[in-house]
C-alpha positions as MATLAB code, in Angstrom:
seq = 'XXXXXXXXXXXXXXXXXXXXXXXXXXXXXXXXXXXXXXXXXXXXXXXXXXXXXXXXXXXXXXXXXXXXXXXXXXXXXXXXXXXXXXXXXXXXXXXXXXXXXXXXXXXXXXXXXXXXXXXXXXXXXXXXXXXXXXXXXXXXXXXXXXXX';
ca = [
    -115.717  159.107   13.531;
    -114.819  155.818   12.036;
    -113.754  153.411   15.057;
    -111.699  151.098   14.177;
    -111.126  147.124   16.120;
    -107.347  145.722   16.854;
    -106.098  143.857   14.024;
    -106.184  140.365   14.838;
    -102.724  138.412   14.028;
    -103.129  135.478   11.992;
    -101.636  132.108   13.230;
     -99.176  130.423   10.889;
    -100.506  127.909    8.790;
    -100.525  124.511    9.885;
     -97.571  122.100    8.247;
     -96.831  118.582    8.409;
     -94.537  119.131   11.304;
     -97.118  121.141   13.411;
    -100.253  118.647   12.208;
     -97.748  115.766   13.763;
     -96.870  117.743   17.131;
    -101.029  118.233   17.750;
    -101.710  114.873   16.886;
     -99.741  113.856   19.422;
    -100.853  116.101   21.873;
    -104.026  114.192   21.395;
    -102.538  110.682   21.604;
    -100.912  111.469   24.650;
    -104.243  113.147   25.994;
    -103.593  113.114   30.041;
    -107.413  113.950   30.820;
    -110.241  111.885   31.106;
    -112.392  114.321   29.066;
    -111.418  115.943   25.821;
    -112.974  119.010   24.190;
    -112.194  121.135   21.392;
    -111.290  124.213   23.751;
    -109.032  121.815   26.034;
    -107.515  120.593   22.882;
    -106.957  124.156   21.603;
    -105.837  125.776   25.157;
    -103.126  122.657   25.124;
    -102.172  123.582   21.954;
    -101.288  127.150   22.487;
     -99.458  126.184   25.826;
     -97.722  123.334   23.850;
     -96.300  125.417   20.344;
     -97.644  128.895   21.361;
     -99.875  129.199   18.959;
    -103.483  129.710   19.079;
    -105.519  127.911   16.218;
    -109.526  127.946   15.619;
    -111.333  124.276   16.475;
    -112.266  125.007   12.332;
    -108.693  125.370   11.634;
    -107.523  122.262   13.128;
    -110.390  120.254   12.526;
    -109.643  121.253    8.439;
    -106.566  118.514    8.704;
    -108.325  114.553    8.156;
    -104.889  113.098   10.741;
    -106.471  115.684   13.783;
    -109.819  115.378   13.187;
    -109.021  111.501   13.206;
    -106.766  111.582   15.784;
    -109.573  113.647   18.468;
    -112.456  111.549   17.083;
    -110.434  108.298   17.688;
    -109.386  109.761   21.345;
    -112.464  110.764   22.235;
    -114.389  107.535   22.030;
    -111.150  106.054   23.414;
    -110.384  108.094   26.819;
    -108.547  105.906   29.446;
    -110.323  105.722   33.010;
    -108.494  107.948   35.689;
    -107.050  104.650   37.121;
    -105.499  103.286   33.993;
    -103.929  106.652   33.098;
    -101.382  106.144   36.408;
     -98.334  104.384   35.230;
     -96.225  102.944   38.031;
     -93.057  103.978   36.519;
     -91.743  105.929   33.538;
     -91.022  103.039   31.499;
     -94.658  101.948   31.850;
     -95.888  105.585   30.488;
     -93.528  105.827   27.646;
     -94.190  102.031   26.692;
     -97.972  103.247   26.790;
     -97.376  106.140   24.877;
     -95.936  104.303   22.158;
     -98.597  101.479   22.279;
    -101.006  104.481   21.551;
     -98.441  106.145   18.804;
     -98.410  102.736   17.108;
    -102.034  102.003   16.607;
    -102.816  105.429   15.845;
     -99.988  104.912   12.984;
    -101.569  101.767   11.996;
    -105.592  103.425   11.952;
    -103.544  106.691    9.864;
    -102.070  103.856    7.202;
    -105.337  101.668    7.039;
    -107.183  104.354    6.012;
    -103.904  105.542    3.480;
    -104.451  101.893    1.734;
    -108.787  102.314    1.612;
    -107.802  105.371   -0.081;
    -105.515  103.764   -2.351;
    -108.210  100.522   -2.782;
    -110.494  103.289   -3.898;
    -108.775  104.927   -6.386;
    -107.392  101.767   -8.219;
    -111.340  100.722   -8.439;
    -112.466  104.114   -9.648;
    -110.038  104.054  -12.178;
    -110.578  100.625  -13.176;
    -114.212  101.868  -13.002;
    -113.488  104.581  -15.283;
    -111.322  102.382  -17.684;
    -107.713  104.278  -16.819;
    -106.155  100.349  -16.760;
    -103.846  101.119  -20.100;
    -103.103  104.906  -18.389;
    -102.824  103.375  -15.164;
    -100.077  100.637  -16.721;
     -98.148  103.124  -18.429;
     -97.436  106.059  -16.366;
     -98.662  105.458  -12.542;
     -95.381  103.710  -11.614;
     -93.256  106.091  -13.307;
     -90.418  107.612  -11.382;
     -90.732  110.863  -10.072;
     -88.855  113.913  -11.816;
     -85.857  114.873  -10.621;
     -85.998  118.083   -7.979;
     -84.929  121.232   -9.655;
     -84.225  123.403   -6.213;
     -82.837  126.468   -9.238;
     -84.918  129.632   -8.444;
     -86.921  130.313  -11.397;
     -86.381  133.200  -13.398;
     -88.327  135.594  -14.569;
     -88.350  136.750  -18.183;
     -87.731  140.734  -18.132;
     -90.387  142.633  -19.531;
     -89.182  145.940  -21.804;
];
């Protein structure tokens, strides 16, 4: 007799909305130690939704975001803000350079692939059609040809 195991329900995938909301989870980090369980059990408590450490670690703005808080964890002391003001005015100080780490590395990216394609001779393409416009959104469902 063929036993058969409870069919595990699969999480919904992660968006840029959801990516966003766990990043800043981990910005706004309230412990003075940080693991990929923690971050996970915070996560399901958070959006109620349990992901794998592989799952989230699969998105470069988490990974970045618990490798960046990680080496960064506040003392216990400077984690107590006198008043709320204080802690949202931290908050945002941490919001702000984690923007700022998120759009250095968006320009390196960019600085890369301008040399590679300079490497690679793509100037005249490059010229032409990279600052074309995009094309317009067609939001029409497509339809289907009907087969006989």
């Amino acid at each position: 007799m063929k036993t058969t195991s409870p069919s595990r329900v699969r999480s919904k995938n992660l968006d840029d909305g959801t990516v966003l909301r766990i990043v800043e989870i981990i910005d706004l980090w309230p412990h003075p130690k940080l693991t990929w369980n923690d971050l996970i059990h915070e996560v399901f408590l958070s959006l109620r939704i349990k992901y794998t450490r592989q799952a989230l670690n699969n998105h470069a703005r988490i990974t970045e975001a618990y490798k960046y808080r990680k080496c960064n964890l506040p003392s216990t002391e400077s984690q107590k803000a006198d008043t709320p003001e204080q802690a949202r005015i931290h908050n945002l100080e941490e919001e702000i350079a984690r923007l700022r780490r998120e759009n250095n590395s968006l320009l390196e990216q960019f600085n890369r692939w301008v040399y590679n394609g300079h490497l690679k001779q793509l100037d005249e393409f490059m010229d032409e059609s990279m600052n074309d416009p995009l094309p317009p959104l067609s939001r029409n469902p497509t339809i289907k040809p009907k087969r006989d």
